[in-house]
MDAnalysis code that builds the backbone (N, CA, C; Angstrom):
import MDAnalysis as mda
import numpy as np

u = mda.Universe.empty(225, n_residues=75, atom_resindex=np.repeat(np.arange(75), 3), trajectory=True)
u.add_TopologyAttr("name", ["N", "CA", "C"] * 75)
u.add_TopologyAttr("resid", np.arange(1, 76))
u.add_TopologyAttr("resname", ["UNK", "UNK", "UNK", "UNK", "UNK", "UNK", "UNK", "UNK", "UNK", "UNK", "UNK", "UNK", "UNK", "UNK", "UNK", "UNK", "UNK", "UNK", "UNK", "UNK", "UNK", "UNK", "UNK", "UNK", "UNK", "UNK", "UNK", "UNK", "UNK", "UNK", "UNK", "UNK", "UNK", "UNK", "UNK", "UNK", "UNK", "UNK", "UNK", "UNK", "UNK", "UNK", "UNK", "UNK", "UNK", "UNK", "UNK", "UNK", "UNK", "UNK", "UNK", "UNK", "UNK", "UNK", "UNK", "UNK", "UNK", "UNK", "UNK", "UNK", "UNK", "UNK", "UNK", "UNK", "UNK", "UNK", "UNK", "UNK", "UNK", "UNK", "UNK", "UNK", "UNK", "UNK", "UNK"])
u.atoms.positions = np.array([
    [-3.961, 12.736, -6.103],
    [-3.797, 13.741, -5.080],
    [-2.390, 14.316, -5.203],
    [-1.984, 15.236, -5.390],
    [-0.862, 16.195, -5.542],
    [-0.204, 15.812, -3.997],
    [1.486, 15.541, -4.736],
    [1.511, 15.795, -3.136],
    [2.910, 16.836, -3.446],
    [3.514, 16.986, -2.199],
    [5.032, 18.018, -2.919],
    [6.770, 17.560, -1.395],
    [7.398, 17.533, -2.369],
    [8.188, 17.610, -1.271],
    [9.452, 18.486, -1.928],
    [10.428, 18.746, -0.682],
    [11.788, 19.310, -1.224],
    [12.630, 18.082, -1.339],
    [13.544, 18.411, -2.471],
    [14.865, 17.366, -2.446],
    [15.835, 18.169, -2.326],
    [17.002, 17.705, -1.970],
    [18.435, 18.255, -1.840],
    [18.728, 18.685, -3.541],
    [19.699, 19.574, -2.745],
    [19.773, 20.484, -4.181],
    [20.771, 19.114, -5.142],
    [21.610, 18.223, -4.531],
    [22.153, 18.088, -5.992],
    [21.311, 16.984, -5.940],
    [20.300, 16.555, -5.449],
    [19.370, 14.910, -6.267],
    [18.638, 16.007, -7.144],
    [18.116, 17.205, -6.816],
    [17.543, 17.439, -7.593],
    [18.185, 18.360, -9.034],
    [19.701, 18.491, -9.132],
    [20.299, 18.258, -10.174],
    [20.513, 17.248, -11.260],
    [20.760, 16.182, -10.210],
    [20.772, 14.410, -10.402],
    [19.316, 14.319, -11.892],
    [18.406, 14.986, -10.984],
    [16.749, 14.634, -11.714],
    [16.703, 15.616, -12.888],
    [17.400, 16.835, -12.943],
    [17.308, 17.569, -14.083],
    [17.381, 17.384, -14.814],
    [18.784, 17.033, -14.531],
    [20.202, 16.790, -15.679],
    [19.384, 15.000, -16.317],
    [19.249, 14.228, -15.868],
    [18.288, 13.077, -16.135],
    [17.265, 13.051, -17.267],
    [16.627, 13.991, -16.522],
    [14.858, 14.441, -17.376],
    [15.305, 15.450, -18.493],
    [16.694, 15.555, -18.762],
    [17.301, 16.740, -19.774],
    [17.507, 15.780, -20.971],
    [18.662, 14.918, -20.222],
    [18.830, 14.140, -21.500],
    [17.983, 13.400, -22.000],
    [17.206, 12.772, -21.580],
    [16.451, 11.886, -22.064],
    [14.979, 12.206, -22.584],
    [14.525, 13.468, -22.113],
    [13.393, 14.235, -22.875],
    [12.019, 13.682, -22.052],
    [11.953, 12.803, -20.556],
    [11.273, 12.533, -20.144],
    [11.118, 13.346, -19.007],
    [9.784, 13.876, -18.356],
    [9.733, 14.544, -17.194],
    [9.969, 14.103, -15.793],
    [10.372, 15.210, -15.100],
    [10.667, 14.510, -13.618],
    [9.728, 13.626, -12.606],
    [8.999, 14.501, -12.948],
    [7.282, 13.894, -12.308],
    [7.581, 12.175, -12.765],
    [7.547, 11.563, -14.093],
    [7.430, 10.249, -14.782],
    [9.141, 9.600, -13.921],
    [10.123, 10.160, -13.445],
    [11.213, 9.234, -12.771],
    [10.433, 9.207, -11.455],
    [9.957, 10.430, -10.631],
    [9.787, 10.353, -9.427],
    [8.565, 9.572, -8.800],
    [7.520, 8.646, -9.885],
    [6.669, 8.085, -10.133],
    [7.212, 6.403, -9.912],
    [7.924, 6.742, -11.377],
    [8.572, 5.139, -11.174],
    [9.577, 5.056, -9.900],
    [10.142, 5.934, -9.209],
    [11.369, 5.927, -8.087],
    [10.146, 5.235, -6.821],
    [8.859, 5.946, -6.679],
    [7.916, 5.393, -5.628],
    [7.238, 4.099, -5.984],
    [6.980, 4.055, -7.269],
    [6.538, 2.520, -7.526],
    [7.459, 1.575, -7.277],
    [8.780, 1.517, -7.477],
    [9.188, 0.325, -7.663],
    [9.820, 0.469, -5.605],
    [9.625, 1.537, -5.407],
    [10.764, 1.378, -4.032],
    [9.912, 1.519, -2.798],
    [8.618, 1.808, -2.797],
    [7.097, 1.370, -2.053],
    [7.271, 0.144, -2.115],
    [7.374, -1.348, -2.771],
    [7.643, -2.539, -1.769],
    [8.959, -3.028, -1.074],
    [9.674, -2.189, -1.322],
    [10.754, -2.218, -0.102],
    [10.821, -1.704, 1.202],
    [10.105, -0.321, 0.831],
    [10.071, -0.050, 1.811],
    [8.750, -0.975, 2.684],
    [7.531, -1.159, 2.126],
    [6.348, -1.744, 2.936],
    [7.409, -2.950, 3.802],
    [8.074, -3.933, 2.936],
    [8.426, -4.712, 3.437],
    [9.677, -4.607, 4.932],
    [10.320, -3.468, 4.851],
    [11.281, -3.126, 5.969],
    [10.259, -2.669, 6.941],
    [9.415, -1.804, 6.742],
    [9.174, -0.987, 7.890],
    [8.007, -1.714, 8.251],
    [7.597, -2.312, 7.875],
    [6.105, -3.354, 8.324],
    [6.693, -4.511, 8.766],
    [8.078, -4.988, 8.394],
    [8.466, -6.019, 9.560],
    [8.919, -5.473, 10.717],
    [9.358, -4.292, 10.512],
    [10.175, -3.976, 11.902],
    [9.155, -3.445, 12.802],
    [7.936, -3.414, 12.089],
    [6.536, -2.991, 13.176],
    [6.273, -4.556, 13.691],
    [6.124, -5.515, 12.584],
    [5.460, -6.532, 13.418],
    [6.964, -7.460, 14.353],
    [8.048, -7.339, 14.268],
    [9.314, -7.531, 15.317],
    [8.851, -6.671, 16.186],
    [8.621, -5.741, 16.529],
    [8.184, -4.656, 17.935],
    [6.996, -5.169, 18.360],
    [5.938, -5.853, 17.642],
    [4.906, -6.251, 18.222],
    [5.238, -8.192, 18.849],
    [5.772, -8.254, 18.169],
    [6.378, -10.055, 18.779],
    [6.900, -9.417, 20.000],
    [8.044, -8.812, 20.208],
    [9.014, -8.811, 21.071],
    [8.095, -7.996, 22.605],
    [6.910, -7.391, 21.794],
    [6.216, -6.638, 23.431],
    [5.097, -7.452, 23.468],
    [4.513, -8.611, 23.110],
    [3.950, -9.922, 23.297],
    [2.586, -9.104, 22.390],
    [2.706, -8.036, 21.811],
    [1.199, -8.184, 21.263],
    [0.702, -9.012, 20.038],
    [1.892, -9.496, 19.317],
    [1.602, -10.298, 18.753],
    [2.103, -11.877, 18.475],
    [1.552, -12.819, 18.500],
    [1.545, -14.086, 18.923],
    [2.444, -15.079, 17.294],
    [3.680, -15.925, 17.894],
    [4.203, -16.467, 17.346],
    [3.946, -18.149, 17.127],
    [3.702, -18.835, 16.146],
    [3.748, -20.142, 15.887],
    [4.675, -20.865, 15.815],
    [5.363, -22.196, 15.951],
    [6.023, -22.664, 15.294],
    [5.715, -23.840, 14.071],
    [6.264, -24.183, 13.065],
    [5.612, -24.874, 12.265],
    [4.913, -25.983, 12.176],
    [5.317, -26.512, 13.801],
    [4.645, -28.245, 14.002],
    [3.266, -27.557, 14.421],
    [3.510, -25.966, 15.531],
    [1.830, -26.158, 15.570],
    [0.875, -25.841, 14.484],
    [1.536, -24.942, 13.713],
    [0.866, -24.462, 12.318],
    [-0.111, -25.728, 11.614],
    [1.056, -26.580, 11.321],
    [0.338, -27.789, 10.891],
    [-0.492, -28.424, 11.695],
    [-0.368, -28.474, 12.822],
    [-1.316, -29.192, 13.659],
    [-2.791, -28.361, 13.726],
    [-2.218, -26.980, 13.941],
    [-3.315, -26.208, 14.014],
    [-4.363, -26.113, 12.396],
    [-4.194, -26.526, 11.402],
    [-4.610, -26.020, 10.034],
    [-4.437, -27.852, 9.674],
    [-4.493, -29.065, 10.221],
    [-4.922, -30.426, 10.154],
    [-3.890, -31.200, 8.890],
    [-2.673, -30.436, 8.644],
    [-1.680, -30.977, 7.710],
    [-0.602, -31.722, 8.129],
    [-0.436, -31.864, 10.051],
    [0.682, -32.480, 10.209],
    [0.427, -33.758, 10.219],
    [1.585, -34.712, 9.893],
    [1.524, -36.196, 9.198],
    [1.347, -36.402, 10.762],
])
């Protein structure tokens, strides 16, 4: 699915001048820039969703003695 956005004029110098020297297209950095930086981000912004859901009680916290107790591993 195509998607499009604007960048600031000098990242998108940054990406020219990049995809110039090296003879690879921008599309192939701005590919690998979302692959590798999509699990950072999942991981920031999906904790700071489930911290907002602890802290307004919708979602429910364990601690590890009950974990184990609850799942039949505590000694």
């Amino acid at each position: 699915m195509p998607t499009s956005i604007q960048l600031d004029p000098l990242i998108e110098q940054r990406l020219d001048y990049l995809a110039d020297v090296t003879g690879r297209s921008k599309a192939s950095f701005l590919r690998e820039l979302i692959v590798n930086g999509l699990d950072d981000l999942e991981d920031r912004y999906l904790a700071e969703h489930e911290l907002e859901a602890v802290r307004s009680g919708e979602s429910k916290t364990y601690s590890l003695d009950d974990l184990e107790k609850k799942l039949g591993l505590a000694a």
